[in-house]
C-alpha positions in Angstrom: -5.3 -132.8 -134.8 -7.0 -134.5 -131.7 -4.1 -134.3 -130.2 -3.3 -130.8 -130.9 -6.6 -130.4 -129.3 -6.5 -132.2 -126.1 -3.1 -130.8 -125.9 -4.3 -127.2 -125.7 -7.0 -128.3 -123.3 -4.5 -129.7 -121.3 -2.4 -126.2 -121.4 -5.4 -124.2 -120.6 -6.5 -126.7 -117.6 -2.5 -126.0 -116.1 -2.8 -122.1 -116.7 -6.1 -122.0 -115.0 -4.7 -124.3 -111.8 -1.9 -122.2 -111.8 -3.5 -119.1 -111.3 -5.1 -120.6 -107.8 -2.0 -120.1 -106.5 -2.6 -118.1 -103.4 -5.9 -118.9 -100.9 -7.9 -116.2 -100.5 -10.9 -115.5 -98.7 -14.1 -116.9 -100.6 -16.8 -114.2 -101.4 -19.1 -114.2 -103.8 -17.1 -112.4 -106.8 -13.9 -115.1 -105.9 -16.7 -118.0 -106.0 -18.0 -116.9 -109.3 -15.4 -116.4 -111.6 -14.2 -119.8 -109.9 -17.7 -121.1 -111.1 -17.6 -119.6 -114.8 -13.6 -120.9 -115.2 -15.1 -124.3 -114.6 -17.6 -123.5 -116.6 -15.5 -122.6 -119.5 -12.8 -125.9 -119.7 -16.0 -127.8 -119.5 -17.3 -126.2 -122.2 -13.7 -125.9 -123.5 -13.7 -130.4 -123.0 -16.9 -130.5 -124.1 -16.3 -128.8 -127.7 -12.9 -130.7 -128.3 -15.0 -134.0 -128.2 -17.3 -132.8 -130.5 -15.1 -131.4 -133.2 -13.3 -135.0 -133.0 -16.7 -136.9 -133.3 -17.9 -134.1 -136.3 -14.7 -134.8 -138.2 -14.8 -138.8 -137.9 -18.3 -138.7 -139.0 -18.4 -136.6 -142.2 -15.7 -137.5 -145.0 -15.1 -134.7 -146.2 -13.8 -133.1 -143.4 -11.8 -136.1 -142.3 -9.7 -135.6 -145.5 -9.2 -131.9 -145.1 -8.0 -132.7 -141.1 -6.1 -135.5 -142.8 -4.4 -133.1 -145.4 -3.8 -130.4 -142.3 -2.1 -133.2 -140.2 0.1 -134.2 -143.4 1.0 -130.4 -143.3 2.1 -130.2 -140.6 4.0 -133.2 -140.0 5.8 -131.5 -143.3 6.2 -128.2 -141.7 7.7 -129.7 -138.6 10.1 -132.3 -141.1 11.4 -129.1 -142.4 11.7 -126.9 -139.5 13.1 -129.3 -137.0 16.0 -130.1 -139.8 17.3 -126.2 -140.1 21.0 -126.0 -138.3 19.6 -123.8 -135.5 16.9 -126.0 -134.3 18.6 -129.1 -134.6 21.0 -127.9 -132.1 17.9 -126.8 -130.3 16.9 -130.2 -130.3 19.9 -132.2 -129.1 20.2 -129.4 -126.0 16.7 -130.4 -124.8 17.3 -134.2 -125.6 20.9 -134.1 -123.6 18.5 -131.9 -120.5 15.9 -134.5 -120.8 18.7 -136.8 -120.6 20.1 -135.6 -117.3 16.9 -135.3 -115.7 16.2 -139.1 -116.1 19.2 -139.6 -114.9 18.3 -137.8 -111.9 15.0 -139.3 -110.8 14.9 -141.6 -108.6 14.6 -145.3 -109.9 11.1 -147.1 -109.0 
């Protein structure tokens, strides 16, 4: 779960960079919603560490994040072995593959 989490964090960090793209002229509209995006993935950081220190602390919700994870890791057994999604699979492995192949070696 915590790193379902930091994942997503990660994600919404990336879509927010990405959509500095172009450099515009600073006024004081462009400097604010620069200011509250901050604002929000620290927030965003901020609550992620939280829920993980909530769950570790209380036991009861440690088992039900414990019977989600075991879920999922189920749900993702049984998906990733259907036919389609196999092939799915060994496509990105053979591209992930190549692309080693292609970097350069340090």
């Amino acid at each position: 779960m915590r790193k379902l989490l930091l994942t997503g964090c990660f994600f919404a960090a990336a879509l927010l960079m990405m959509g500095q793209g172009g450099v515009q002229p600073a006024d004081a509209n462009t400097l604010k919603v620069e200011s509250l995006k901050k604002q929000a993935a620290d927030l965003e950081a901020e609550m992620t560490k939280l829920r993980t220190e909530i769950i570790k602390a209380d036991p009861d919700l440690q088992k039900i994040h414990n019977q989600i994870i075991a879920l999922h890791r189920d749900l993702a057994l049984r998906v990733d072995s259907k036919r389609e999604m196999r092939m799915l699979i060994l496509k990105a492995e053979e591209v992930t593959r190549q692309l080693q192949d292609l970097e350069p070696k340090k």
